[in-house]
C-alpha positions as CSV (number, residue, x, y, z in Angstrom):
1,X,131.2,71.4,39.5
2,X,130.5,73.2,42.6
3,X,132.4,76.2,43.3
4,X,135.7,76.6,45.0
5,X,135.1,78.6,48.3
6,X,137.3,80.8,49.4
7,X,138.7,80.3,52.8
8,X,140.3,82.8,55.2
9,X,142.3,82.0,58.6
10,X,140.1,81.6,61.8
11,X,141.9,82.6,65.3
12,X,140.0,81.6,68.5
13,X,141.2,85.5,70.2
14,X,142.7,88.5,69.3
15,X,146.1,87.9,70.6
16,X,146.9,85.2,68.4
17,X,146.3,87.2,65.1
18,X,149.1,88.7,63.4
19,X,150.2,92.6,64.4
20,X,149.4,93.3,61.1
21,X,145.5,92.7,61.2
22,X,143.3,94.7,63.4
23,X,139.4,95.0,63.4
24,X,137.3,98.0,61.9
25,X,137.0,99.3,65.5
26,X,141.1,99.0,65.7
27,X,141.6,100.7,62.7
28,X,138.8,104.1,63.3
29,X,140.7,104.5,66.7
30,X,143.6,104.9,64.5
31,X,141.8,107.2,62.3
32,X,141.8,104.5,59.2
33,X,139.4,102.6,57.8
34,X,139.4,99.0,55.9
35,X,141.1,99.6,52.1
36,X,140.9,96.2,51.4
37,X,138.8,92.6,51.9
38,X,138.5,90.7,55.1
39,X,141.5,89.0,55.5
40,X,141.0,86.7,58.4
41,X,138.6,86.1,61.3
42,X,138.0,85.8,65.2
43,X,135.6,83.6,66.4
44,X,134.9,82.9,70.4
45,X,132.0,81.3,72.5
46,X,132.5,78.4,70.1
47,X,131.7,80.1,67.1
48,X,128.6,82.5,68.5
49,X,130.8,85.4,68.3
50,X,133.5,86.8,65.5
51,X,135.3,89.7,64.5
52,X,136.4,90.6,61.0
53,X,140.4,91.4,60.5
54,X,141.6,94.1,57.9
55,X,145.1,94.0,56.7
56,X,146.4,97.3,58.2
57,X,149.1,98.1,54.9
58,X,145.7,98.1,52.8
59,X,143.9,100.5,55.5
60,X,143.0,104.1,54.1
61,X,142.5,107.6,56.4
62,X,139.5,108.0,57.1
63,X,138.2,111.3,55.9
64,X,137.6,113.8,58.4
65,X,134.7,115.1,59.7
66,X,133.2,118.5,58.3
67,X,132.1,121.0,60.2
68,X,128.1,120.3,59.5
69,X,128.9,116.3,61.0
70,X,130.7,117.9,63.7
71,X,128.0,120.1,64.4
72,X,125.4,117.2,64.0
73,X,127.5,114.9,66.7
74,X,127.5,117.7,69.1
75,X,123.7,118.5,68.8
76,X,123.3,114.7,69.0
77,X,125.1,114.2,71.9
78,X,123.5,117.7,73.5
79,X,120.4,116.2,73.3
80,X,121.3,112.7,74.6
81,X,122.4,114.5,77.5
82,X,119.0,116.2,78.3
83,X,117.0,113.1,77.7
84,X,119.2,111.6,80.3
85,X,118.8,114.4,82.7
86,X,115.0,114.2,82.2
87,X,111.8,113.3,84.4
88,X,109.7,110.7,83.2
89,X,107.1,111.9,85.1
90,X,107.4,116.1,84.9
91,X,109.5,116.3,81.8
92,X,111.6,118.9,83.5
93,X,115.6,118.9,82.8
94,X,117.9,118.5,86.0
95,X,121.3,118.3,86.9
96,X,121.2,114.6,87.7
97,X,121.5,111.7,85.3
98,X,118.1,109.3,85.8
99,X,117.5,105.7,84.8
100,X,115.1,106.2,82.0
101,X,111.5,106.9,82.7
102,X,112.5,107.0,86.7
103,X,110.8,110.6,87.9
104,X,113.0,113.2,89.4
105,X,113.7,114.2,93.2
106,X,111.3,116.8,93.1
107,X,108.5,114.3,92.0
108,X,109.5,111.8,94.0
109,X,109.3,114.1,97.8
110,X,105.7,114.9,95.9
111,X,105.2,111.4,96.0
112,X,106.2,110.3,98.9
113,X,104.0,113.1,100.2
114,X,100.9,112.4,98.7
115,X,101.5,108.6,99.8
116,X,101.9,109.5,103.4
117,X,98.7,112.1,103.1
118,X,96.9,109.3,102.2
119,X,98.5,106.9,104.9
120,X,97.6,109.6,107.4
121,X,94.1,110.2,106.3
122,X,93.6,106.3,106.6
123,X,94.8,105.7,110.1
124,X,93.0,108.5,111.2
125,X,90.0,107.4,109.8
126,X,90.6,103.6,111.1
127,X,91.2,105.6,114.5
128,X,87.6,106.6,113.9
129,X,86.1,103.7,113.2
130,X,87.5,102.3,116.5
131,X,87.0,105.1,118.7
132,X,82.9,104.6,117.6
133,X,83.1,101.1,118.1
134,X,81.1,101.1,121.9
135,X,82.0,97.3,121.9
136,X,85.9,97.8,121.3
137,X,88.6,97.1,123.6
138,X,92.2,97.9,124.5
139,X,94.4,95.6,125.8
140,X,98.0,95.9,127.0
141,X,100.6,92.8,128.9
142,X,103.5,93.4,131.1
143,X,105.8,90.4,130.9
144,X,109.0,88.6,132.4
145,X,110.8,89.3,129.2
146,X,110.6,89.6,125.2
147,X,109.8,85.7,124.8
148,X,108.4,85.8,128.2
149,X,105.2,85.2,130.7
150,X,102.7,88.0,131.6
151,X,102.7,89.9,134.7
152,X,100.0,92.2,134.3
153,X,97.5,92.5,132.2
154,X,95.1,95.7,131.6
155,X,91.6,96.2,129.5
156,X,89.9,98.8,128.8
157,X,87.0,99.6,126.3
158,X,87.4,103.0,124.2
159,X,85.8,105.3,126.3
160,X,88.4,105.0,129.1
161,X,86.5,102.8,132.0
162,X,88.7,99.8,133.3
163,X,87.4,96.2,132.4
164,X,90.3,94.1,134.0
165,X,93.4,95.3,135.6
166,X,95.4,92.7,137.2
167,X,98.8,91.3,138.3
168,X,99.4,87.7,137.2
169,X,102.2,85.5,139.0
170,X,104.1,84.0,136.3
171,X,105.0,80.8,137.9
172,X,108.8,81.4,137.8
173,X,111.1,84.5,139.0
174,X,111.4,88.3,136.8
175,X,114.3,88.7,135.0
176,X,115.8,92.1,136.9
177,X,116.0,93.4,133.0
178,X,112.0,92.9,132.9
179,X,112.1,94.4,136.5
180,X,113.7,97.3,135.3
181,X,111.3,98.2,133.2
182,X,107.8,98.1,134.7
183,X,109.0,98.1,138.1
184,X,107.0,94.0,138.8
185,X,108.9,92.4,140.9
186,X,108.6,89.0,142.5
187,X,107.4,90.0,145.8
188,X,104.5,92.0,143.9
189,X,103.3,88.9,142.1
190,X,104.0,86.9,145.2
191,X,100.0,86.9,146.1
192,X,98.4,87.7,142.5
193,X,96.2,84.8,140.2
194,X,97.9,82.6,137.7
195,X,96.8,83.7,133.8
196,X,94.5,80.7,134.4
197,X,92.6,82.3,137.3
198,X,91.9,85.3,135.3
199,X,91.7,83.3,131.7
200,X,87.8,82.6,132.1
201,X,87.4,86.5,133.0
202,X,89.9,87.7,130.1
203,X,87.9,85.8,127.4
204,X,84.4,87.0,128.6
205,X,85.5,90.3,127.6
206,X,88.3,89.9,124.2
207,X,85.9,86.9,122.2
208,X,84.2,88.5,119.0
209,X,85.6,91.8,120.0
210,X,87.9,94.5,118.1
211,X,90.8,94.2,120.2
212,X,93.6,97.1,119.7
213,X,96.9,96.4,121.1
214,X,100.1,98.8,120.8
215,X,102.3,96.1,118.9
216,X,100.1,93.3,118.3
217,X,102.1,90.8,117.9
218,X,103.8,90.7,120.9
219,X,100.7,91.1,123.2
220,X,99.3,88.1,120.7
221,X,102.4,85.7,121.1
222,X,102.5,86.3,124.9
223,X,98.6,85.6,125.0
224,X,99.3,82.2,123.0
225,X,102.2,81.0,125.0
226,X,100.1,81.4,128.0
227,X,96.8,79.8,126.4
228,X,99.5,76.9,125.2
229,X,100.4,76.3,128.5
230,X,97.4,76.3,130.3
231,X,95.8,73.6,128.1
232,X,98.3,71.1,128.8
233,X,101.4,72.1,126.5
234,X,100.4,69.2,123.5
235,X,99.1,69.4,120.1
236,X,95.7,70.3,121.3
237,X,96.9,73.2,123.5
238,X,98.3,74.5,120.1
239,X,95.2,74.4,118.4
240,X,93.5,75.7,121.0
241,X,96.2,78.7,121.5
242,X,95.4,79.3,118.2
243,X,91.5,78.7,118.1
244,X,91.2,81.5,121.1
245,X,93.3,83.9,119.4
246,X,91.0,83.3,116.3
247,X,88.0,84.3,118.1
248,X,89.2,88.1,118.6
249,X,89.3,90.8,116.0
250,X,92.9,91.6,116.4
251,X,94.1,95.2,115.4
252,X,97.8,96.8,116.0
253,X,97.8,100.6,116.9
254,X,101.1,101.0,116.2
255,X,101.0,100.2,112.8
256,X,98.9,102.8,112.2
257,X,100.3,105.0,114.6
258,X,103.6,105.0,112.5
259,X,101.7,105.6,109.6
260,X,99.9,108.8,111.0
261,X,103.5,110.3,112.0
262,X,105.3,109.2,108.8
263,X,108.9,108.8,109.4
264,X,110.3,106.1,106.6
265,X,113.1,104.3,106.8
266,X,115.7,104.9,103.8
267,X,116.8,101.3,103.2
268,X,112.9,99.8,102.5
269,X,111.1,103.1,102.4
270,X,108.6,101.6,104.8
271,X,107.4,103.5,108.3
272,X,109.5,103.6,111.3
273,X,107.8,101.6,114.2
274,X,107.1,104.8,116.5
275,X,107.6,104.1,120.7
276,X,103.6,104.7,122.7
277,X,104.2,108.2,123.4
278,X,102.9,108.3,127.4
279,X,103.1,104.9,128.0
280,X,104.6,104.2,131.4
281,X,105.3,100.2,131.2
282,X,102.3,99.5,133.4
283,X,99.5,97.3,131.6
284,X,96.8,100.2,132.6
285,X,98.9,103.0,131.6
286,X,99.6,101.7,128.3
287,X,96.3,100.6,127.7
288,X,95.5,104.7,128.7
289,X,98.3,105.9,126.4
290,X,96.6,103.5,123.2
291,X,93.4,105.2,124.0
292,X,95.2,108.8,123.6
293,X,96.7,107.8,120.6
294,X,93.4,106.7,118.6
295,X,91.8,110.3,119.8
296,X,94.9,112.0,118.8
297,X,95.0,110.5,115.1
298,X,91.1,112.0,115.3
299,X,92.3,115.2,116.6
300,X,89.9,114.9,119.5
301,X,92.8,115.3,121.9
């Protein structure tokens, strides 16, 4: 015959156990421990979870500590305290608490310097690269607005000489915000060529070259609005906006202008876009103040 097995109650939570039995946790909190068998049980998350129940009348005290556990718990607890104040990367102890293996605040500025060193070192020699480039050319756009048409457009290659500098009437009115800025206003386009009379002339000299632009992509999206529209506004047009576009080695300054100064923003620890320093919202004087900044990052200015 098999044999009988003993059976104890089951209560699905704590609360609906009797006063009288409490857990082995319970109990040590009262400074007892469990004198006698397991008298019941709590199970939870349908059975993946249980607690064992003591009857409290059958508890004992719980002996207490000597002075050699006591002395044990402290060192224990001394010395989970410095591993948690401790570098992963320097081993030294600091005040602060770290995640574990995360380095310290020291080790981190170190980092963070040694990454922008390197940063810096890189634009200044892509700043180089450029700057010996004879064939490389700087391009800057005046526009009606963010989203807008172009009003001006300036190129120069990297030894300073002007290639093209030119208004462009934008077939509809300035924006008196856009006015505000560079000072184009309607009665200064009033007589100047459409981007399609200067379009044959502008892609003589950007096709196949290393074109730098102080924010690229907004030069690049103005550029392909106007190439859009000039070819007729349909599917080709698109393709072709973004065949022409294709056909230039496109390169953003200020990326790697904001590199070479290095200030970081705190919330994504990546590098604040920087304003052109000398820029004076005219498409040649932009183009003049890129050209500064490239000799700068080289320290040849």
């Amino acid at each position: 015959m098999a044999e009988a097995t003993e059976t104890i109650p089951i209560y699905p939570w704590f609360d609906q156990a009797p006063a009288n039995l409490k857990t082995r946790a319970q109990l040590a909190a009262e400074g007892l421990k469990p004198g006698g068998p397991v008298c019941a049980r709590v199970e939870w998350r349908g059975r993946r979870r249980s607690a064992d129940l003591y009857d409290v009348g059958e508890a004992k005290p719980k002996k207490p500590p000597t002075e050699a556990q006591l002395a044990a718990l402290a060192k224990a607890n001394a010395k989970r305290d410095e591993l948690a104040r401790t570098c992963g990367q320097c081993g030294r102890i600091g005040a602060d608490y770290l995640p574990a293996g995360e380095p310290c605040s020291t080790c981190e500025d170190a980092e963070h310097i040694a990454a922008h060193a390197a940063d810096r070192a890189s634009a200044a020699r892509w700043a180089q690269r450029v700057l010996a480039d004879e064939t490389a050319i700087i391009l800057d756009t005046e526009t009606t607005g963010l989203d807008g048409w172009i009003v001006q457009v300036a190129v120069t290659n990297v030894q300073g000489r002007v290639l093209l500098d030119t208004l462009i009437h934008p077939q509809q009115p300035i924006p008196g915000a856009a006015t505000a800025i560079h000072g184009i206003t309607d009665a200064d386009v009033s007589e100047a060529p459409t981007f399609g009379d200067v379009f044959a002339e502008l892609s003589r000299l950007l096709e196949g070259q290393r074109v730098v632009v102080y924010n690229k992509a907004f030069d690049m999206g103005r550029l392909w609005d106007e190439v859009y529209r000039l070819h007729g506004s349909d599917q080709a047009a698109w393709h072709e906006a973004d065949a022409w576009l294709a056909r230039c080695r496109w390169q953003c300054a200020m990326e790697r202008w904001s590199a070479w100064v290095g200030e970081v923003r705190e919330f994504d620890g990546s590098y604040r876009w920087q304003r052109l320093p000398g820029g004076d919202h005219t498409a040649l004087g932009d183009c003049r103040a890129t050209l500064a900044v490239l000799r700068r990052m080289v320290g040849t200015s």
